[in-house]
C-alpha positions as CSV (number, residue, x, y, z in Angstrom):
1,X,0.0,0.0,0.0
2,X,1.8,3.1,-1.3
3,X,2.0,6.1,1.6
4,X,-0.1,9.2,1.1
5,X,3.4,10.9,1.4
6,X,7.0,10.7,1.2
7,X,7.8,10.9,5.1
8,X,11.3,10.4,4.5
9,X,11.6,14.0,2.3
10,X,10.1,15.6,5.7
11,X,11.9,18.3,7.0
12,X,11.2,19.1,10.7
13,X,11.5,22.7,10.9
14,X,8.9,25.4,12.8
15,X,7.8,26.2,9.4
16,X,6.8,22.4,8.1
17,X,5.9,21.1,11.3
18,X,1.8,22.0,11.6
19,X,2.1,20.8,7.7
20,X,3.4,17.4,8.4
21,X,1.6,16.8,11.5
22,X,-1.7,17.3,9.1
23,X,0.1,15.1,6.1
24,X,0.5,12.6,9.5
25,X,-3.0,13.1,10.8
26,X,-4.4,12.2,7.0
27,X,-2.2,9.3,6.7
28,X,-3.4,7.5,9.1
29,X,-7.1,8.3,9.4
30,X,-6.6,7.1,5.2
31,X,-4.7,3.8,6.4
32,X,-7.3,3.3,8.3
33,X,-10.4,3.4,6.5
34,X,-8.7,1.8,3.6
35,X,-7.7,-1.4,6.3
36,X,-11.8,-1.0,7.2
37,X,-13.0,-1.3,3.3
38,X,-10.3,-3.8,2.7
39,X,-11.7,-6.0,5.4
40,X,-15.5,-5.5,5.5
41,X,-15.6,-5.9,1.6
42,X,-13.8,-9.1,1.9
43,X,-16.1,-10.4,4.4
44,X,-18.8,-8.9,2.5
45,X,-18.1,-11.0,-0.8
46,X,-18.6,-14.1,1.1
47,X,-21.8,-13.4,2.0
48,X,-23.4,-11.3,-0.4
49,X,-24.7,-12.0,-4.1
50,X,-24.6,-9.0,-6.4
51,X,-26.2,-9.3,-9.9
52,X,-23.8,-6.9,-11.2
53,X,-20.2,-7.4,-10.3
54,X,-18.1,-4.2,-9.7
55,X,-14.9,-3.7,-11.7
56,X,-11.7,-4.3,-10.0
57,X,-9.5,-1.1,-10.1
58,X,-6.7,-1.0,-11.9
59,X,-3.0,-0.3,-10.2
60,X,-2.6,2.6,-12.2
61,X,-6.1,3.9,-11.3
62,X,-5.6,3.5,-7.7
63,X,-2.9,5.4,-8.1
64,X,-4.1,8.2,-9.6
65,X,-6.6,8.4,-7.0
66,X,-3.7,8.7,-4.2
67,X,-2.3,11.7,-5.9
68,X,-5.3,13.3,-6.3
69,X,-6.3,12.8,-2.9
70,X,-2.7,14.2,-1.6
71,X,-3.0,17.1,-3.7
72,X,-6.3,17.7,-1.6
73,X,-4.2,17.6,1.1
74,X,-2.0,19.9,0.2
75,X,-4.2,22.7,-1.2
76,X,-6.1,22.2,2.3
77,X,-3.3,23.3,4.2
78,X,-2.5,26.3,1.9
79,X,-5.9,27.8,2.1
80,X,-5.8,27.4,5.8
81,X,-2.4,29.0,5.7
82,X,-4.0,31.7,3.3
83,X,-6.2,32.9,6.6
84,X,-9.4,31.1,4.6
85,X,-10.3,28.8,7.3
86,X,-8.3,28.8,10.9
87,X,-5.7,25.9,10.8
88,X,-7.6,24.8,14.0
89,X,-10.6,23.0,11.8
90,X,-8.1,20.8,10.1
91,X,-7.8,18.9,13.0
92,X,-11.1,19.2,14.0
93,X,-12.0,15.4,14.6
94,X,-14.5,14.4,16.6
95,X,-13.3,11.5,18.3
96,X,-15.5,10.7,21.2
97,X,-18.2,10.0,18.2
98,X,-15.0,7.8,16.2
99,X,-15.4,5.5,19.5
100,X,-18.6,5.7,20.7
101,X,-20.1,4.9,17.1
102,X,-17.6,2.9,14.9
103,X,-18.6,0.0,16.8
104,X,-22.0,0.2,15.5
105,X,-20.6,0.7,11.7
106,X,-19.6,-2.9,11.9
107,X,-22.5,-4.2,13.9
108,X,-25.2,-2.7,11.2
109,X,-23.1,-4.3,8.3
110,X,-25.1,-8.1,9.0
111,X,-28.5,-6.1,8.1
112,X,-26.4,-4.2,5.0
113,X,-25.4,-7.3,3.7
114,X,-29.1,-9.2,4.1
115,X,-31.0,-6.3,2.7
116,X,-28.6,-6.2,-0.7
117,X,-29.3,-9.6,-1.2
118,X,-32.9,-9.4,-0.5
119,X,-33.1,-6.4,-2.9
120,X,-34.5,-4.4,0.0
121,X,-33.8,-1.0,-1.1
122,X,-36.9,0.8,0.5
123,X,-37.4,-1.2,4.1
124,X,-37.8,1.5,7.0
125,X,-38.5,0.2,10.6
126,X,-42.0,0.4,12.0
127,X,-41.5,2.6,14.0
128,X,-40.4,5.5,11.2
129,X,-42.8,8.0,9.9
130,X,-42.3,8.1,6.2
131,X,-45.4,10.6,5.7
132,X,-45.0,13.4,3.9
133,X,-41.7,12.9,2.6
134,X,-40.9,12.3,-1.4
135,X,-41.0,8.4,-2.8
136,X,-37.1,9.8,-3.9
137,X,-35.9,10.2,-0.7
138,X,-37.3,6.8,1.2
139,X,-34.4,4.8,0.2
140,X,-31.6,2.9,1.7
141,X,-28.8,5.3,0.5
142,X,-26.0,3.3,0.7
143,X,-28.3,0.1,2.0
144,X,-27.9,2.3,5.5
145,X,-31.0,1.3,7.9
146,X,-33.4,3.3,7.9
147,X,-32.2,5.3,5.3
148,X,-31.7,9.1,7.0
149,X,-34.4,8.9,8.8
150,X,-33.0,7.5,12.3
151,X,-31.0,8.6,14.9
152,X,-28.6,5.5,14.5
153,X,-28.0,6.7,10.9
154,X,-27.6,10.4,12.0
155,X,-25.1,9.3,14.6
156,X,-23.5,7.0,12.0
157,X,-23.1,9.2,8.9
158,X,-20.1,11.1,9.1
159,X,-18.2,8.5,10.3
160,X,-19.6,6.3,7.3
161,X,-19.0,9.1,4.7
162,X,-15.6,9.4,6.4
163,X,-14.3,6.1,5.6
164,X,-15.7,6.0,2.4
165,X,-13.9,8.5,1.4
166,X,-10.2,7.9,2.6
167,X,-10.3,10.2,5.7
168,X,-10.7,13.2,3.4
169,X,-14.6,14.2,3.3
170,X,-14.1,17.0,5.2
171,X,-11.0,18.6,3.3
172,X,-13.6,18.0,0.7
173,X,-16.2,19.9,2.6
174,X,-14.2,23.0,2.9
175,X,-13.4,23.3,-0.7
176,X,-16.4,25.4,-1.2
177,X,-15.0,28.2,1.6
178,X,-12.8,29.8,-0.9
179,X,-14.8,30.3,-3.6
180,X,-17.9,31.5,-1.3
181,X,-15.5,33.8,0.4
182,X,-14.5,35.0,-2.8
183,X,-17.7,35.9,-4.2
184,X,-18.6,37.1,-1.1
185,X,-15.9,39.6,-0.4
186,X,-17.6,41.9,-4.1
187,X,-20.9,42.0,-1.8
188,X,-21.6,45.4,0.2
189,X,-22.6,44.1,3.4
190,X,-22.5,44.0,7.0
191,X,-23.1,41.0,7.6
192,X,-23.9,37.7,5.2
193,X,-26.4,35.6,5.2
194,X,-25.5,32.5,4.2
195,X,-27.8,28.7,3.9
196,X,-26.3,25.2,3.5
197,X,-28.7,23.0,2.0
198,X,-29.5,20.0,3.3
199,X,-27.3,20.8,6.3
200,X,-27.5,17.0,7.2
201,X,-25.7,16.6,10.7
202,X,-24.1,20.2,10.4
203,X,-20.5,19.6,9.9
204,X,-20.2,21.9,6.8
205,X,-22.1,24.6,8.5
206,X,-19.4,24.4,11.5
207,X,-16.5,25.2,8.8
208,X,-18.9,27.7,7.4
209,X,-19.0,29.2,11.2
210,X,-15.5,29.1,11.5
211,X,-14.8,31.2,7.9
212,X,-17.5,33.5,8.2
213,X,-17.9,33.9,12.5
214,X,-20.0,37.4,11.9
215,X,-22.2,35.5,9.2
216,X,-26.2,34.6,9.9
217,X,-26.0,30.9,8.9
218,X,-29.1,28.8,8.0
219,X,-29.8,25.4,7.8
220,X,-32.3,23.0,6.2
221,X,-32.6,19.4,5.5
222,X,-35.6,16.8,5.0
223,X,-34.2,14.5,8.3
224,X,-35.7,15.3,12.0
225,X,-32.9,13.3,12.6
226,X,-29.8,14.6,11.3
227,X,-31.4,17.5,12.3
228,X,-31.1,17.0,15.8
229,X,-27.4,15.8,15.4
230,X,-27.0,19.2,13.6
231,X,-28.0,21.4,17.2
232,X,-26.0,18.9,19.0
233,X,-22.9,19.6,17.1
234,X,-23.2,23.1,16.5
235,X,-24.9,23.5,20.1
236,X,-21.3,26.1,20.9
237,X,-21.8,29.6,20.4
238,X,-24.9,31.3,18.1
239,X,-27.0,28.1,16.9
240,X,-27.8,28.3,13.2
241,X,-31.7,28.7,12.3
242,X,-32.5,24.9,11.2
243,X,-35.6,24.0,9.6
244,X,-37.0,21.2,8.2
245,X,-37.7,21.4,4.8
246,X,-37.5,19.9,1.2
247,X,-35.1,21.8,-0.8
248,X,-37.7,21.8,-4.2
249,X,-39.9,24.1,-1.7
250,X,-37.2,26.7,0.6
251,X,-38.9,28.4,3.2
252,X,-37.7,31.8,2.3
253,X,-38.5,35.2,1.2
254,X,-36.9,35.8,-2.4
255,X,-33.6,37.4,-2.9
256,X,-32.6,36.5,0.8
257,X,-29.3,35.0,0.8
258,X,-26.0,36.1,0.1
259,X,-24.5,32.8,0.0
260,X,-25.7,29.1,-0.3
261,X,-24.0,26.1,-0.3
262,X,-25.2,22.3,-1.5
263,X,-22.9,19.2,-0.2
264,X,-23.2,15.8,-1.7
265,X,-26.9,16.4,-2.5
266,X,-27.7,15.9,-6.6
267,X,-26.4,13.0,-7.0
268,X,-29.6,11.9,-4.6
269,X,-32.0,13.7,-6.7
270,X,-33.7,12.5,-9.7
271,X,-32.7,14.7,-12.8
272,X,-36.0,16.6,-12.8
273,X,-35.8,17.0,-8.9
274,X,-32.3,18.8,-9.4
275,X,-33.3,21.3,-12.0
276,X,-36.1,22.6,-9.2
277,X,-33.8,22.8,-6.2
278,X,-31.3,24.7,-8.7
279,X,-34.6,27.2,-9.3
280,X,-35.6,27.7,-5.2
281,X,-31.9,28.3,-4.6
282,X,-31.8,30.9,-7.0
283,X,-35.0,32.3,-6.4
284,X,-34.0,32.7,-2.1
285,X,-30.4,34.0,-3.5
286,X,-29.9,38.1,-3.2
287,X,-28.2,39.4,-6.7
288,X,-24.7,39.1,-6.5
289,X,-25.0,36.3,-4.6
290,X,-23.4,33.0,-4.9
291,X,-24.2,29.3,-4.6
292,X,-21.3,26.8,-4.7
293,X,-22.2,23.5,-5.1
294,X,-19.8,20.2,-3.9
295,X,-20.4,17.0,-5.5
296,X,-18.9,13.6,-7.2
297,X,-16.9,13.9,-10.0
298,X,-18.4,13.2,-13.5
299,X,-17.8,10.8,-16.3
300,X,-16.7,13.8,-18.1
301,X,-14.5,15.1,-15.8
302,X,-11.9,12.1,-15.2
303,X,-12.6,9.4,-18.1
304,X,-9.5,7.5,-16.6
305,X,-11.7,6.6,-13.7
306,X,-15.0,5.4,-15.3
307,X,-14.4,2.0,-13.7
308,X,-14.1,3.6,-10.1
309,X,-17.2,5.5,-11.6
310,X,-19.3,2.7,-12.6
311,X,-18.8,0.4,-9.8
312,X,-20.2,3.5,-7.1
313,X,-23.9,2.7,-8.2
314,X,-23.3,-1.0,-7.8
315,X,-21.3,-1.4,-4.7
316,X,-23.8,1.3,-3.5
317,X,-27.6,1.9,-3.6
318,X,-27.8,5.4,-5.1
319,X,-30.3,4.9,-7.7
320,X,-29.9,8.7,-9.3
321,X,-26.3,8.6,-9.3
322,X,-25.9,6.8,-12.9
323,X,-27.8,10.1,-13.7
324,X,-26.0,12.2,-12.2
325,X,-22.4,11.3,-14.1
326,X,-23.6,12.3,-17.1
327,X,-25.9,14.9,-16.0
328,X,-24.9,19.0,-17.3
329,X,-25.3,21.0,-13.9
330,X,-23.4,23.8,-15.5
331,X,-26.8,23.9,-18.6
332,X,-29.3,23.7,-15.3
333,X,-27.5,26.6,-13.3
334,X,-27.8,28.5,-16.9
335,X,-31.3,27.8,-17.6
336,X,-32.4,29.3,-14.5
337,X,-30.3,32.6,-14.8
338,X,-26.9,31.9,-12.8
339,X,-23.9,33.0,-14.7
340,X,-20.1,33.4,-14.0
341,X,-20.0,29.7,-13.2
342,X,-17.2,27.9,-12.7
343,X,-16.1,24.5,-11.8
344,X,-13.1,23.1,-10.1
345,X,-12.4,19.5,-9.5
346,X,-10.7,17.6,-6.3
347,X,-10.4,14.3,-5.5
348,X,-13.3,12.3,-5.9
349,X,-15.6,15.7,-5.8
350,X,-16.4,18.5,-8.1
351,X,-17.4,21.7,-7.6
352,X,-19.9,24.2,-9.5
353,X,-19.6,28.3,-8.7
354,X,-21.8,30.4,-10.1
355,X,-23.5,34.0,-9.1
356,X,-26.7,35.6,-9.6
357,X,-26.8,38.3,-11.7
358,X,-26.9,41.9,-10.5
């Protein structure tokens, strides 16, 4: 297994050390959760019967994937140095939950496994309300129990999302903090007003605190759930307004919002579903304002990793995401008005910027 870094070209100086004690940090929460996949998807093999067979991953891809993630890494540290984010959040891990809950990732994978092989991708427990909420979003995402709907899965989430994705989801999060601050800084105004939509169990609102600590920050998301995790985690200093709410329908006046974000939400969505969120967020958007959207990579984007691709929808239950690859987010933003988009790429996400006009 080939190191994130090269430890042995570290030089141990006042200037490199908070860098390599980062580049240590992400090693090993990477070594770890690669270890975790490695495992679990051996044992999972064994036991579970998949119609569709994922492609095994070339050397070369895997790779690629390494520097990319490293790279990450890298540019993380350099916008913290910039004075984007405090160098504080990069260590910002919360491990009483790592302990407390990663337990329970390995004692939910027995009902994983079952439900894949039962083709149970829509099985809530009795004692779930499912009323009122879109047919879309009652799925097992990831054959999780209970779907988001649960306190187990709120608890379980990040940590899930975590491993997943190498250790790095949250260097993945605060990619969208430059370009928001950017856009931000041409706006005339005391204070922003800024919405993260869904705001899930608040951990991008929390880096959007620590950018923006003057800022009025809003929250919304479908899950009772994960909305209770998000008060508990951002339960320190001047509590975001959360609301529960479906992100085709906002809550809010038009022209509101200085600045909105959307984390790992489209690929979720149906196509047609997408294209109206992308409309209510302009509509609750102030001109001049800007929405910055973080997401999966795209077919388009990467072609060398198609396979890596491919196999998410399989190894996964996300039955939009197939969609999403090929789907043009930059035509939706323009068909609803946005211009001076952007996109940037990082890792396994990709990332849309793009302002209302004036």
């Amino acid at each position: 297994m080939q190191p994130l870094f090269n430890l042995d070209q570290v030089q141990l100086n006042p200037d490199s050390l908070g860098k390599t004690a980062y580049q240590l940090f992400q090693e090993a929460k990477s070594l770890f959760s690669i270890t975790h996949k490695t495992i679990s998807s051996s044992i999972g093999n064994l036991i579970v019967n998949r119609e569709e067979k994922a492609t095994p991953l070339s050397s070369e891809t895997i790779l690629k994937m390494r520097q990319r993630q490293q790279d990450l890494i890298n540019i993380d540290w350099e916008e913290a140095k910039e004075g984007i984010y405090p160098e504080s959040l990069l260590f910002d891990n919360p491990w009483d939950e790592f302990f407390r809950y990663y337990p329970n990732v390995w004692l939910d994978l027995p009902s994983i496994w079952q439900r894949v092989n039962q083709k149970a991708y829509q099985e809530f427990s009795p004692d779930i309300n499912q009323s009122g909420y879109p047919k879309y979003y009652l799925q097992n995402f990831h054959y999780q129990t209970n779907g988001y709907l649960s306190d187990e899965s709120a608890n379980l989430y990040d940590l899930q999302v975590d491993l997943l994705f190498n250790g790095a989801t949250d260097a993945m999060r605060r990619r969208v903090l430059k370009p928001l601050k950017q856009r931000l800084a041409a706006l005339d105004t005391p204070r922003y007003r800024i919405l993260d939509v869904p705001c899930a169990t608040g951990r991008t609102l929390k880096m959007i605190r620590a950018a923006f600590p003057q800022a009025s920050l809003f929250g919304v998301d479908l899950s009772p759930a994960y909305l209770r995790k998000a008060n508990q985690l951002l339960s320190l200093g001047e509590l975001p307004q959360l609301i529960q709410a479906n992100a085709e329908e906002l809550p809010y006046q038009d022209n509101y919002f200085h600045g909105l974000t959307n984390v790992f939400l489209f690929h979720e969505l149906p196509p047609e579903v997408r294209q109206r969120v992308i409309s209510e967020c302009y509509r609750v958007l102030t001109p001049g304002g800007v929405m910055v959207i973080a997401d999966s990579i795209q077919l388009e984007d990467h072609p060398e990793f198609t396979d890596m691709l491919n196999n998410f929808s399989i190894t996964f239950h996300e039955p939009y995401y197939r969609s999403y690859i090929t789907d043009d987010l930059t035509a939706r933003l323009t068909k609803v008005g946005f211009e001076k988009i952007e996109t940037q790429t990082h890792f396994a996400s990709k990332y849309w910027i793009a302002s209302k006009p004036v």
